[in-house]
BAKERO-497911 format. One record per residue: residue number from 1; residue in three letters; x, y, z of N, C-alpha, C in turn. Coordinates in steps of 0.02 Angstrom, whole numbers, plus 50000, padded with zeros to 5 digits. Last residue first. Layout:
<nodes>
@seq = NUM	type = ALA	n.xx = X	n.yy = Y	n.zz = Z	ca.xx = X	ca.yy = Y	ca.zz = Z	c.xx = X	c.yy = Y	c.zz = Z
...
</nodes>
This chain:
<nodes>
@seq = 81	type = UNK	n.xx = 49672	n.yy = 50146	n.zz = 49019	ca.xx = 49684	ca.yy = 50041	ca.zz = 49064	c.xx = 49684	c.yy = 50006	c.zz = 49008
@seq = 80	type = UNK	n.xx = 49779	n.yy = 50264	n.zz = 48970	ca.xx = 49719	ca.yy = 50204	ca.zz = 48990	c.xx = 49726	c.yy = 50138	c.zz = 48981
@seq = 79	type = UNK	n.xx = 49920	n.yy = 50314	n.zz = 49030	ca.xx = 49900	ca.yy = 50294	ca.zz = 48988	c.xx = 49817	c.yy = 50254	c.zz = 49009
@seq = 78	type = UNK	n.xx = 49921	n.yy = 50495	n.zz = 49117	ca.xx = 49909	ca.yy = 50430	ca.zz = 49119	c.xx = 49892	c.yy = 50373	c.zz = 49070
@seq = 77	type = UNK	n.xx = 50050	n.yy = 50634	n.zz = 49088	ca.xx = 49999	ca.yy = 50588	ca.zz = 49064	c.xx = 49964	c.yy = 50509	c.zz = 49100
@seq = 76	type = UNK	n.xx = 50121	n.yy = 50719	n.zz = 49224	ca.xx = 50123	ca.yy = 50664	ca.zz = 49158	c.xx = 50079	c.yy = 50627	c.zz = 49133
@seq = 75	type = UNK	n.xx = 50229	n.yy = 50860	n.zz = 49244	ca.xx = 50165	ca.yy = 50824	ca.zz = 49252	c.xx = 50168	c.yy = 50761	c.zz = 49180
@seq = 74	type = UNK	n.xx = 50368	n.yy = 50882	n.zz = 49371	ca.xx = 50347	ca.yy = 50883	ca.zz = 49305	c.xx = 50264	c.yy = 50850	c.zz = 49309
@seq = 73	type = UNK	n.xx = 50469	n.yy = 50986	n.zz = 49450	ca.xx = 50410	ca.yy = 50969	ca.zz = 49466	c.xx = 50393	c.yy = 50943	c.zz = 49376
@seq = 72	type = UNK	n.xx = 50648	n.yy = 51019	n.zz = 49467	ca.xx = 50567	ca.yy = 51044	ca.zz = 49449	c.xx = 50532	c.yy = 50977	c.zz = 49450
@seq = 71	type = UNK	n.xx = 50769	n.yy = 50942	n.zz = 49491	ca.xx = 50733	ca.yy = 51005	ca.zz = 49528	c.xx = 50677	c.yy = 51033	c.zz = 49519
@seq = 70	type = UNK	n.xx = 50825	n.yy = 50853	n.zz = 49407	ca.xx = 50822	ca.yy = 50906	ca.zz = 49380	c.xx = 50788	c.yy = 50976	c.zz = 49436
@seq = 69	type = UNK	n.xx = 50779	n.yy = 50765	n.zz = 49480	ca.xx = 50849	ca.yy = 50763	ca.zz = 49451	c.xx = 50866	c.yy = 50834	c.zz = 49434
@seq = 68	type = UNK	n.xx = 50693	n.yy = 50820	n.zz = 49614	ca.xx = 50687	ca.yy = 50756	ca.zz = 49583	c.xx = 50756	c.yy = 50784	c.zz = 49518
@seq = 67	type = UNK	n.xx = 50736	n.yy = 50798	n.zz = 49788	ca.xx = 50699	ca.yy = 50841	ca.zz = 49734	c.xx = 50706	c.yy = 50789	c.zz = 49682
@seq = 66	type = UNK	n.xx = 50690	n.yy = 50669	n.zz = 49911	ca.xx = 50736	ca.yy = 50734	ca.zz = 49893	c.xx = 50707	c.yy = 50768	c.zz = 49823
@seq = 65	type = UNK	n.xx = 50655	n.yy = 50582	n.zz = 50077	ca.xx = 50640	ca.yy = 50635	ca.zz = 50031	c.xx = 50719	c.yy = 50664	c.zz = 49996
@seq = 64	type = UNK	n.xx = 50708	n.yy = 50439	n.zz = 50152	ca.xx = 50751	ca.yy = 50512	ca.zz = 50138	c.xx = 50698	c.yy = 50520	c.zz = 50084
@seq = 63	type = UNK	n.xx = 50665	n.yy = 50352	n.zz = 50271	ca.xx = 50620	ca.yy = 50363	ca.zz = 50214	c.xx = 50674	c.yy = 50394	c.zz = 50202
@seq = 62	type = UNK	n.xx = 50769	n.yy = 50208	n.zz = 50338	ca.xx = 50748	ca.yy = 50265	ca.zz = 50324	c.xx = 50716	c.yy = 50287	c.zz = 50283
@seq = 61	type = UNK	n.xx = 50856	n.yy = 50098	n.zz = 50302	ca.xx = 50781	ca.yy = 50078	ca.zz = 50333	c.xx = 50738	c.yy = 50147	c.zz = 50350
@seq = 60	type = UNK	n.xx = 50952	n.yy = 50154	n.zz = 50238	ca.xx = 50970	ca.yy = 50099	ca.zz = 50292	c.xx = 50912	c.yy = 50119	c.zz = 50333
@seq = 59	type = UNK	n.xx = 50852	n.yy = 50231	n.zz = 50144	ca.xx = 50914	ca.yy = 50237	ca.zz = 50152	c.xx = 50949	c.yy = 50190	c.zz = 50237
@seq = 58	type = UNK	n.xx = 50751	n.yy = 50240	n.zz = 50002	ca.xx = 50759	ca.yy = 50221	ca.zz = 50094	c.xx = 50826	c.yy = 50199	c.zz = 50083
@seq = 57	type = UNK	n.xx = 50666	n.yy = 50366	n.zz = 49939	ca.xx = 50713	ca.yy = 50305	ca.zz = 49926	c.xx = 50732	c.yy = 50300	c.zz = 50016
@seq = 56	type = UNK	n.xx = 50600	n.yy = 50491	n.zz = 49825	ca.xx = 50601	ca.yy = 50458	ca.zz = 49893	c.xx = 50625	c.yy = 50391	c.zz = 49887
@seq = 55	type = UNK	n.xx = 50573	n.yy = 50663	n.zz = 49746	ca.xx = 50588	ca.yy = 50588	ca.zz = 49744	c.xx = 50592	c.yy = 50546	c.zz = 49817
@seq = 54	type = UNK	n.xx = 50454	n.yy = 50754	n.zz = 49652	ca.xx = 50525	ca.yy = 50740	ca.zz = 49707	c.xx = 50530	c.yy = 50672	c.zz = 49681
@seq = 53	type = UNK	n.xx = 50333	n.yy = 50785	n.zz = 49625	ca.xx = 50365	ca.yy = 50841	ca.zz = 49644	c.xx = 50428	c.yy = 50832	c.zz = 49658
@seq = 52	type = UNK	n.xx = 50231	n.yy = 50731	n.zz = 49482	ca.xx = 50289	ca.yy = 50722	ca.zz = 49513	c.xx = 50332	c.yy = 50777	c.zz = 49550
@seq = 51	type = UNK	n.xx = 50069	n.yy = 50717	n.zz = 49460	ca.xx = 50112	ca.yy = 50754	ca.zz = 49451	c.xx = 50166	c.yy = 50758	c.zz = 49501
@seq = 50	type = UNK	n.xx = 49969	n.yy = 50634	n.zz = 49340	ca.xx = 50017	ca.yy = 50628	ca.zz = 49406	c.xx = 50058	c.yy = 50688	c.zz = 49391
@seq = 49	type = UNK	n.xx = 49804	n.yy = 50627	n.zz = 49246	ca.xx = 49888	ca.yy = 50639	ca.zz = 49235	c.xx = 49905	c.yy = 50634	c.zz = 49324
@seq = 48	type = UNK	n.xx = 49667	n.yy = 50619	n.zz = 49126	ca.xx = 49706	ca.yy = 50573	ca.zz = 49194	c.xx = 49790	c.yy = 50602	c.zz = 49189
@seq = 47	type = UNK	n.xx = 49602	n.yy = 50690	n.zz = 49240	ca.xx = 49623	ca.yy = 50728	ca.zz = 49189	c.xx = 49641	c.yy = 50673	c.zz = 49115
@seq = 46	type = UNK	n.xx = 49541	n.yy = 50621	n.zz = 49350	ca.xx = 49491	ca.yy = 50656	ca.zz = 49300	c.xx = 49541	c.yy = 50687	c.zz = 49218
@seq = 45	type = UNK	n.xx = 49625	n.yy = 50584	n.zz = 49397	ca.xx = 49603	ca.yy = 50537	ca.zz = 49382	c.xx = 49562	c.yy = 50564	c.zz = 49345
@seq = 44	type = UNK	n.xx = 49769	n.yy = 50636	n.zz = 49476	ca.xx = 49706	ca.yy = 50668	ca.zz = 49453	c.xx = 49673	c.yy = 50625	c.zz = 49393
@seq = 43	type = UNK	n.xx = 49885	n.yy = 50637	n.zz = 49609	ca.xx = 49853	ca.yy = 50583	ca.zz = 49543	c.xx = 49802	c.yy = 50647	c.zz = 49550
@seq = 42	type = UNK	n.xx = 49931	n.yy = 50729	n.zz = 49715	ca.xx = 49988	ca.yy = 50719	ca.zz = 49664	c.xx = 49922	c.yy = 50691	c.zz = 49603
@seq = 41	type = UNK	n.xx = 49870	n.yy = 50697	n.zz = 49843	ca.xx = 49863	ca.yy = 50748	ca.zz = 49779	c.xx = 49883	c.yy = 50757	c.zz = 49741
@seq = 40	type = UNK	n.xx = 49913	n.yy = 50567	n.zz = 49857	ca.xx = 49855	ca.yy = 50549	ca.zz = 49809	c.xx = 49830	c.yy = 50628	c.zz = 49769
@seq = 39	type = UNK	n.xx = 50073	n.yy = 50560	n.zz = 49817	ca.xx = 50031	ca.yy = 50577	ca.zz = 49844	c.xx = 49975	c.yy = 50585	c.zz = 49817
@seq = 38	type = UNK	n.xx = 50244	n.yy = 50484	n.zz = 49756	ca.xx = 50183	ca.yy = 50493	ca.zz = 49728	c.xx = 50134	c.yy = 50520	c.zz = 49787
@seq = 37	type = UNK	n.xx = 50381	n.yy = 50441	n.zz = 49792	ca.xx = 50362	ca.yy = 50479	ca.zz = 49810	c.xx = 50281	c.yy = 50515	c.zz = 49804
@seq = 36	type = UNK	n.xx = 50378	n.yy = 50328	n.zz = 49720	ca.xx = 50363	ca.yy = 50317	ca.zz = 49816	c.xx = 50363	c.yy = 50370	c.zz = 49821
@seq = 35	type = UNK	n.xx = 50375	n.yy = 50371	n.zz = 49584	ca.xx = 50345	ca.yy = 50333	ca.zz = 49607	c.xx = 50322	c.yy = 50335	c.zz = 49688
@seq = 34	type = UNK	n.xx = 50504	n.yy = 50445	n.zz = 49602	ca.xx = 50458	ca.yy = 50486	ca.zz = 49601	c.xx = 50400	c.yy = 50447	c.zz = 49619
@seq = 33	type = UNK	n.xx = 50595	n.yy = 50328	n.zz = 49624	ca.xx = 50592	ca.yy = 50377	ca.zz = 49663	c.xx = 50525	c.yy = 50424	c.zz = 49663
@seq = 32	type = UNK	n.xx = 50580	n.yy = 50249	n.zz = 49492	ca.xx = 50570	ca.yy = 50231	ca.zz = 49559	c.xx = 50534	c.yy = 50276	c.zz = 49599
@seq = 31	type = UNK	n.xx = 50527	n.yy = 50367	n.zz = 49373	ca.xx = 50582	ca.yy = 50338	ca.zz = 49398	c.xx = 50542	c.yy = 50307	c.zz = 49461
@seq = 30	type = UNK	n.xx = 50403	n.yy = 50369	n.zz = 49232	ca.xx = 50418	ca.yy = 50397	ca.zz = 49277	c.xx = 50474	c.yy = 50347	c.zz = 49345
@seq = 29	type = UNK	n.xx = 50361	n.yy = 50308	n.zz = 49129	ca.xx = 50418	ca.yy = 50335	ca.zz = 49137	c.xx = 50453	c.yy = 50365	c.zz = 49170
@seq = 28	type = UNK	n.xx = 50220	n.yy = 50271	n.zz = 49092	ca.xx = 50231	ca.yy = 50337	ca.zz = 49105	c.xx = 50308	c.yy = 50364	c.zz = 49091
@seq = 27	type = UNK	n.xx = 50195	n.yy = 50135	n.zz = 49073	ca.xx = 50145	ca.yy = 50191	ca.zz = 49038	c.xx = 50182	c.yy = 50250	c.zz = 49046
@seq = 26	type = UNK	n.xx = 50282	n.yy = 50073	n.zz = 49167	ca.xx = 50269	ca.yy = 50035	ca.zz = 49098	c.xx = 50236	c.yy = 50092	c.zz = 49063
@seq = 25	type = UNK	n.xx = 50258	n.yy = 50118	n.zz = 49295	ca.xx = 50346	ca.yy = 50147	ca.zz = 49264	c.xx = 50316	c.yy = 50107	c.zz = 49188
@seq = 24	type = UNK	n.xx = 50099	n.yy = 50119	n.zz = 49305	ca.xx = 50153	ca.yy = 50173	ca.zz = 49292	c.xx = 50217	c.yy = 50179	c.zz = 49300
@seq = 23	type = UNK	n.xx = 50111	n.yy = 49985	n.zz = 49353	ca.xx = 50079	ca.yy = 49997	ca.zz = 49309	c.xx = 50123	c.yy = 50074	c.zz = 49278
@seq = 22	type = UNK	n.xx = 50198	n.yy = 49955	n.zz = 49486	ca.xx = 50246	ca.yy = 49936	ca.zz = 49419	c.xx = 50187	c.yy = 49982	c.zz = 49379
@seq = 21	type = UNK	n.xx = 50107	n.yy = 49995	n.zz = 49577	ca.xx = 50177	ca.yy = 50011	ca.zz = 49575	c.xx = 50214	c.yy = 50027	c.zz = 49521
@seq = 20	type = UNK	n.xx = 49980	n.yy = 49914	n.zz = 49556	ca.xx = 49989	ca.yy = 49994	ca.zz = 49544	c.xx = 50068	c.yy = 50034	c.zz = 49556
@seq = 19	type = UNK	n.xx = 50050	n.yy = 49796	n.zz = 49627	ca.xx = 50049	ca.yy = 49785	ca.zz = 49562	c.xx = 50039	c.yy = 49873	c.zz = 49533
@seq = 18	type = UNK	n.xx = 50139	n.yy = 49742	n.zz = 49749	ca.xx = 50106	ca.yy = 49792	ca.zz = 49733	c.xx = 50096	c.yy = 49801	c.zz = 49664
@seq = 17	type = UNK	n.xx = 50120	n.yy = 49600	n.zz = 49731	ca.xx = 50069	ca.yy = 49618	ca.zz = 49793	c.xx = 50080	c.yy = 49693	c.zz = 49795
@seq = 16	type = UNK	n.xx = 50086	n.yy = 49531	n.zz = 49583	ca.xx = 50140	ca.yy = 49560	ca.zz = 49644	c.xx = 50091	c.yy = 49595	c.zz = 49674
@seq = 15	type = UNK	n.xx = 50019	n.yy = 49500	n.zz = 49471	ca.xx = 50011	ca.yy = 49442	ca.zz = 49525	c.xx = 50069	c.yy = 49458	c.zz = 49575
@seq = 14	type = UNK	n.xx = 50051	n.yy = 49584	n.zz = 49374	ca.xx = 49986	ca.yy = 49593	ca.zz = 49398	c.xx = 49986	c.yy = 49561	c.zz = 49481
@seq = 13	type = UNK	n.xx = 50157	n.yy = 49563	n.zz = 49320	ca.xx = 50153	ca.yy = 49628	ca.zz = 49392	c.xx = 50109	c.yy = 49599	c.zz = 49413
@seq = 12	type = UNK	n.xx = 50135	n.yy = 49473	n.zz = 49229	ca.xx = 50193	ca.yy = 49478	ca.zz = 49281	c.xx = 50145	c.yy = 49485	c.zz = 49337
@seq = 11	type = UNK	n.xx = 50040	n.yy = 49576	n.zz = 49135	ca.xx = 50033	ca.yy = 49499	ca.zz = 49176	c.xx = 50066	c.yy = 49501	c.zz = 49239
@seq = 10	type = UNK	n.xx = 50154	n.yy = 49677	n.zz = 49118	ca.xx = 50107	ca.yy = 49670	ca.zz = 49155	c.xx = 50042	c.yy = 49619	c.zz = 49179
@seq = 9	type = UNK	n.xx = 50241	n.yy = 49576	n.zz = 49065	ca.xx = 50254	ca.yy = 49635	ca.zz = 49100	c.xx = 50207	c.yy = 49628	c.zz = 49146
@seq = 8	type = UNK	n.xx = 50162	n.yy = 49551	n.zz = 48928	ca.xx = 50202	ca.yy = 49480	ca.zz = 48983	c.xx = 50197	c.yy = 49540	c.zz = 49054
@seq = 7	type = UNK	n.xx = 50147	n.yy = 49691	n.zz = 48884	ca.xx = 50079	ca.yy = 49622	ca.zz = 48895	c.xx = 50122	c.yy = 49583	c.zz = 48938
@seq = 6	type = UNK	n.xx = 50272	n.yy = 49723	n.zz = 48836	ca.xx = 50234	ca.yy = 49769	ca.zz = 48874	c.xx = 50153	c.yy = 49711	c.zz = 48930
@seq = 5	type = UNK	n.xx = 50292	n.yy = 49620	n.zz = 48749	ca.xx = 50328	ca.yy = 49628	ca.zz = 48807	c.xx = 50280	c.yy = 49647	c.zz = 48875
@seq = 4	type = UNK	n.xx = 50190	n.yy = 49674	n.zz = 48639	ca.xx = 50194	ca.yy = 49598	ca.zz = 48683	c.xx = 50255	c.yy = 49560	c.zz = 48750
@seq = 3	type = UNK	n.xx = 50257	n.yy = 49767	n.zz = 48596	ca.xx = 50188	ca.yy = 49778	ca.zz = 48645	c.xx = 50158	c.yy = 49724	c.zz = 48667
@seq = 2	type = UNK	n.xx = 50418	n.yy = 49817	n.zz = 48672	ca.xx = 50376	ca.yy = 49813	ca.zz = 48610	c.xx = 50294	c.yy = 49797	c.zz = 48642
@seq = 1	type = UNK	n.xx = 50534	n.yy = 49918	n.zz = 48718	ca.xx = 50491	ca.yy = 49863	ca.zz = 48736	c.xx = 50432	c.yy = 49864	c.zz = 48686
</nodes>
């Protein structure tokens, strides 16, 4: 995605009612799953980085937790605003 994609994109998002959803799969790369799985101890806004322990996905209207592909825990940069 190039960096006038990246711009439509997040326009887009902007005007979805969860818009901090989409911002980090565009900056980070981080999957769905880890996303809903996110906890605010998870963000560190000072560093700026997230740190991904798992994953989470609903399963016929269910939360299901699970690890994340690989089983470890990774940390990830935040891009700035």
């Amino acid at each position: 995605m190039d960096s006038a994609h990246l711009r439509k994109f997040l326009d887009l998002v902007s005007e979805h009612r969860l818009p901090a959803f989409f911002r980090p799969a565009a900056s980070t790369g981080t999957h769905c799953g880890e996303r809903l799985n996110l906890l605010w101890a998870d963000v560190d806004l000072d560093a700026p980085q997230i740190r991904t322990t798992g994953t989470t996905t609903v399963i016929e209207g269910k939360r299901v937790e699970g690890t994340t592909k690989g089983g470890c825990s990774r940390v990830v940069s935040l891009a700035p605003s």
